[in-house]
C-alpha positions in Angstrom: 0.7 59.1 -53.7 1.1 60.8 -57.1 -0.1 57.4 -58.9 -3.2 57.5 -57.0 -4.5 60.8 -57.4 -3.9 60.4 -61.4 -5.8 56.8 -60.4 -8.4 58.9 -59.3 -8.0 61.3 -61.9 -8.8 59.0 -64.6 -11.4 56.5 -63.2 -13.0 58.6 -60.5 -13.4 56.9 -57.1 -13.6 53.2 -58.1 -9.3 53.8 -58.3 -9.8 53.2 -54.5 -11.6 50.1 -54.4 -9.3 47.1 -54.0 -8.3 45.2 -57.1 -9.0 42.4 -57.6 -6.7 39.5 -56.9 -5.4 41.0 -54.0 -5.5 40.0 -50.6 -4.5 36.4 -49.1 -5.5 33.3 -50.4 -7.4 30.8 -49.5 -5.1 28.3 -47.9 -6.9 24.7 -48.9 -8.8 24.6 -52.1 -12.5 23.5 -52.5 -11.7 19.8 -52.5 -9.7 20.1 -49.7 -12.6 22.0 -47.8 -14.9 19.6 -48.7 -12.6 16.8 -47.1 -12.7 19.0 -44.0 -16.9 18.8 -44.1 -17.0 15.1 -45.0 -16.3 13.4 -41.7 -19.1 15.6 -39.9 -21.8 13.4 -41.9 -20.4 10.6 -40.1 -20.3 9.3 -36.3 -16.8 8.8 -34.7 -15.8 5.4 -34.4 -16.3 5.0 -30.7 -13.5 2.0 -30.9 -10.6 4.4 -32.1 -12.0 7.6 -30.9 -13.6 7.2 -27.4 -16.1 9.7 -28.1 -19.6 9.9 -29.3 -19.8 13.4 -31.0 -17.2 15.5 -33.4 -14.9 17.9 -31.1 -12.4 20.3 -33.2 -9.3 18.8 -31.6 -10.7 15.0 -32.4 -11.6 16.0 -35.9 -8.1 17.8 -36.1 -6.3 14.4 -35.5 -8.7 12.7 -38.0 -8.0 15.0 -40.8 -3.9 14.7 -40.4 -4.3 11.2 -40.1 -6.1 11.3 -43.9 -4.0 13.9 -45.6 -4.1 17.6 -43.9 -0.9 17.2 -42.1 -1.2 21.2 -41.6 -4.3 21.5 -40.3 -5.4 23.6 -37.7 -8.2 24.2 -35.2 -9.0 27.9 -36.0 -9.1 26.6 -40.4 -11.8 23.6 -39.1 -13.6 26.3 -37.6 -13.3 28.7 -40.2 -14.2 26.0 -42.7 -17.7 24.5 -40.3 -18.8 28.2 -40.2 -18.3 29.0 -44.0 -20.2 26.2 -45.0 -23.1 27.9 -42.7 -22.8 25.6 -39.9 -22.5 27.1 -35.8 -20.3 24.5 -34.2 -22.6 24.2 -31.1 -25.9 24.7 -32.5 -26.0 22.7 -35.8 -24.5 19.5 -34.3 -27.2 17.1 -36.4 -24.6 14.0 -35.9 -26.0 13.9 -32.7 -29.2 12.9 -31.8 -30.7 15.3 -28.9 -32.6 13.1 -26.5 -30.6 9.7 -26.6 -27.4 8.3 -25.2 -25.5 5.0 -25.4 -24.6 3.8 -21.7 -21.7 1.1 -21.2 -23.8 -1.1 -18.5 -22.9 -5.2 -17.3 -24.9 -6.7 -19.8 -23.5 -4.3 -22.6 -24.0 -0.9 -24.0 -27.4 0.2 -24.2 -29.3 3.2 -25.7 -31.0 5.0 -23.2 -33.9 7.4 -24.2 -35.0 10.8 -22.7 -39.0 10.6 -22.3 -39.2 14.5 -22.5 -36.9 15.6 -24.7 -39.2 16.5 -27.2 -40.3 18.9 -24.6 -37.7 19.7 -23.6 -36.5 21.1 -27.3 -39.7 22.7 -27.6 
């Protein structure tokens, strides 16, 4: 207590700020990060994945699989809303308004007539 009322003494009330340098750090650097953002530019391959659009659990497996072993849920997250991205709302990988449907003759992309209205 004495060091930081002579603190305080000497520098006035910037001694309580925090210094800097202190606190946690960042657990994956920027590249890392970046390798994070990467495969939301891209479409899951529907082959491997079974699915047409990102999840955090599917992109979880797909980032251990390509070198972040440790990687969790809750640092994707973390990571999509840093970058100034809301999971549900900015999902631009998939397009609002069309599906692809497995039918007899093959899988076929269905379009929704109103969806322009329907956005609007």
């Amino acid at each position: 207590m004495s060091r930081l009322v002579h603190r305080v003494t000497q520098r006035g009330l910037a001694a309580l700020a925090l210094a800097p340098g202190r606190g946690r750090k960042p657990a994956y650097a920027a590249a890392e990060r970046q390798q994070i953002l990467d495969p939301l530019q891209q479409t899951p391959e529907r082959t491997n994945d079974q699915r047409a659009t990102w999840s955090l659990t599917l992109l979880q497996r797909r980032l251990r699989a390509h070198g972040l072993p440790q990687v969790s849920r809750a640092t994707i997250h973390k990571t999509v809303r840093g970058a100034g991205s809301g999971w549900q709302r900015s999902r631009t990988w998939c397009p609002t308004g069309t599906a692809r449907r497995q039918r007899q003759a093959g899988v076929v992309s269905v379009t929704d007539p109103e969806a322009e209205r329907k956005k609007g």
